[in-house]
C-alpha positions in Angstrom: 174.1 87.6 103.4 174.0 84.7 106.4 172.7 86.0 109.5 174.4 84.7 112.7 173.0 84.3 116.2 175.6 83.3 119.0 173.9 81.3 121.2 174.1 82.3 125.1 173.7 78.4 125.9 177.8 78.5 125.6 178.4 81.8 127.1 179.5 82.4 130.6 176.3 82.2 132.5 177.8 84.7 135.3 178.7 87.2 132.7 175.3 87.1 130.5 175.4 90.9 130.5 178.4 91.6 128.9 177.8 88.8 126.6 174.9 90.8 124.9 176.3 93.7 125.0 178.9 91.8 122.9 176.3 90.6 120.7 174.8 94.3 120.5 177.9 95.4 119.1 178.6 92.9 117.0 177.5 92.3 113.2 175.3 89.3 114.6 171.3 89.8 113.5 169.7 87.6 116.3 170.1 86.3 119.7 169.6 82.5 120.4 168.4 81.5 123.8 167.8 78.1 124.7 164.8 77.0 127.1 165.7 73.7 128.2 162.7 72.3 131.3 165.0 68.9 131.6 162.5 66.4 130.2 162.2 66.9 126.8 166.3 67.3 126.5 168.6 66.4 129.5 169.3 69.3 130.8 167.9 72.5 132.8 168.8 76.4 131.6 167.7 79.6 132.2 163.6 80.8 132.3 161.3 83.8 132.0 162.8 85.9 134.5 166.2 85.9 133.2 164.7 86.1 129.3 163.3 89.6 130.5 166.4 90.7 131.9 168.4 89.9 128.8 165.6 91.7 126.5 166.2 95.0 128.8 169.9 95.2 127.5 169.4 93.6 123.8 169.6 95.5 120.7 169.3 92.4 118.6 165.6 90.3 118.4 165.8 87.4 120.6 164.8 84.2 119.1 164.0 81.8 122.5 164.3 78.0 121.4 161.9 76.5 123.4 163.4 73.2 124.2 160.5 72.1 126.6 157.4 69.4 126.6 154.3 71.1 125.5 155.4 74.8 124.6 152.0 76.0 123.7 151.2 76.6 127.0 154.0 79.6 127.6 153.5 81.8 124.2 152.0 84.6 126.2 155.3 83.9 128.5 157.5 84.0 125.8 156.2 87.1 124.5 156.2 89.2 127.7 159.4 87.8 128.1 160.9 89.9 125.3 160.7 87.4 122.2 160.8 88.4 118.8 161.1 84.7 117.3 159.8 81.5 119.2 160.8 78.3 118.0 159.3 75.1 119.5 159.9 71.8 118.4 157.7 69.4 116.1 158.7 66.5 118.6 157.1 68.7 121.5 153.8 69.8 120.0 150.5 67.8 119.1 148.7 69.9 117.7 151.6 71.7 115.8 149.5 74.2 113.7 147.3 75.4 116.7 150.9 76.7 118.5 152.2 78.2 115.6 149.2 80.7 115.1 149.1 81.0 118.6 152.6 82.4 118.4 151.6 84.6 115.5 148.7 86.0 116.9 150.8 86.7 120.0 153.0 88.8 117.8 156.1 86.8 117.5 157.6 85.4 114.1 156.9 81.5 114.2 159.8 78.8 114.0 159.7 75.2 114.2 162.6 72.8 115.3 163.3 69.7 113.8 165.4 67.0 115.5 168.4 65.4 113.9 166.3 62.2 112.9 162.9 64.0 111.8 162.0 64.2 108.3 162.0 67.5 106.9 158.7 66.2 104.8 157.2 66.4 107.9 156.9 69.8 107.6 155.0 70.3 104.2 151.5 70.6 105.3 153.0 74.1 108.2 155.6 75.2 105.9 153.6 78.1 104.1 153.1 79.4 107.9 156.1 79.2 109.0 158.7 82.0 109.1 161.7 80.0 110.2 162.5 76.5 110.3 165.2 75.7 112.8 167.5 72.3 111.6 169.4 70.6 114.7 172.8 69.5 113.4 173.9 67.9 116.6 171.0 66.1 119.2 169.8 69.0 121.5 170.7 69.9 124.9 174.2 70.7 125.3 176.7 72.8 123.7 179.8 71.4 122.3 178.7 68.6 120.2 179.9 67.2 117.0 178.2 68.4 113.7 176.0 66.0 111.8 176.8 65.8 108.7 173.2 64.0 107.1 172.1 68.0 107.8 173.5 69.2 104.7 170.8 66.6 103.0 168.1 67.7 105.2 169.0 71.7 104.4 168.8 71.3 100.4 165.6 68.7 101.3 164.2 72.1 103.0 164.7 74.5 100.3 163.3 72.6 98.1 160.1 72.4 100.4 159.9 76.0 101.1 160.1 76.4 97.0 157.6 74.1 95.7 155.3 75.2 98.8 155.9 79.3 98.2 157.2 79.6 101.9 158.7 82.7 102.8 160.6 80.4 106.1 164.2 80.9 106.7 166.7 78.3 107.3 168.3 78.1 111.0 171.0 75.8 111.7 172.0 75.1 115.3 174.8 72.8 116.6 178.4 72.1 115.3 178.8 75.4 113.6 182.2 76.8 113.1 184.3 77.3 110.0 184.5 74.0 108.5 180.9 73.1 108.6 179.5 76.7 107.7 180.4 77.1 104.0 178.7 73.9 103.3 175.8 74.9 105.1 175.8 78.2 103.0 176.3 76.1 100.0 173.1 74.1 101.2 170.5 76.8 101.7 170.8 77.9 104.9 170.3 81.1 105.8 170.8 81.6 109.6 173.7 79.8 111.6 173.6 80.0 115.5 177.0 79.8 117.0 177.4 79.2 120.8 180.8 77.6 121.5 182.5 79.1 118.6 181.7 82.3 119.4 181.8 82.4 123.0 185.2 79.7 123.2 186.8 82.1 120.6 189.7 84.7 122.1 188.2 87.3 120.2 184.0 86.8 119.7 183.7 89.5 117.2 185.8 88.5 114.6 184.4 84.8 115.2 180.8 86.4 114.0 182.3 88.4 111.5 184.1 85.6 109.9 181.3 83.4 109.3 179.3 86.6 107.8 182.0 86.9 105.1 181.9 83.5 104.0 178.8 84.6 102.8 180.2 87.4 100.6 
């Protein structure tokens, strides 16, 4: 069964409450928040503060997307913050396997990002340590962006990975999801698919989630 997280990145940032409670009440499995500190993407969203306030109201794990230079240095942040999955970026870290055991030991399930142009094989010596890898089908830091269609490669390139390295990680995708990308992404291997603008442009949000969990079925 896919598992779908609508990403809050596209919902109406004046409303964030009753967007989780939408979530909550939804069939989605996670929420996805973007951290975004406006140097390592172009762009600035929400911090800590407003993290902790969302985790007061969720009913779904929050998997926080750490879109930031450096993201070793806010694990204990992240986890006080509410955090059930944090996901920083391999672009972001230099000493990769020192952050995600950090994160572990924290208490927090461990997920690495991978940029549109990285190399999944990158990957192969943290894999076995991982619990989710998070693929970028569009480049990060804004909602709304055309899917990338070399992700479908990099998805069955990742399976393949997590197979001949006995991983236990899950597949995230993030960017470009909707309809017409998604059952080719299922096809591929992947096994979670954040949603932000096709969930939160759609006139009704909860059939949007529930029709990408049935192309599953």
């Amino acid at each position: 069964m896919i598992q779908v997280a609508p990403s809050l990145l596209s919902a109406d940032f004046a409303r964030l409450g009753d967007a989780v409670t939408m979530v909550n009440s939804s069939g989605a499995s996670m929420i996805h928040i973007d951290v975004m500190d406006g140097m390592f993407v172009p762009n600035l969203t929400i911090g800590f503060p407003v993290i902790k306030a969302i985790s007061a109201i969720a009913e779904k794990p929050l998997d926080v997307h750490m879109m930031v230079m450096d993201p070793g240095r806010f694990v204990d942040r992240v986890r006080d913050a509410g955090a059930a999955v944090m996901n920083v970026h391999w672009e972001a870290c230099t000493h990769l396997d020192r952050v995600v055991h950090a994160i572990k030991d924290a208490g927090m399930r461990a997920a690495v990002t991978l940029n549109p142009a990285t190399p999944v094989m990158l990957l192969r010596d943290i894999i076995a340590e991982l619990d989710m890898v998070l693929l970028m089908s569009v480049n990060p830091g804004f909602g709304g962006q055309r899917f990338i269609p070399n992700t479908l490669r990099k998805v069955r390139e990742l399976r393949t990975l997590i197979a001949e390295c006995g991983s236990e990680a899950v597949i995230e995708i993030d960017g470009g999801v909707n309809l017409s990308t998604a059952p080719d992404l299922i096809e591929a291997g992947a096994d979670v698919l954040v949603a932000g603008s096709y969930v939160f442009g759609a006139a009704d949000p909860y059939k949007a989630i529930s029709d990408l969990i049935e192309l599953s079925k």
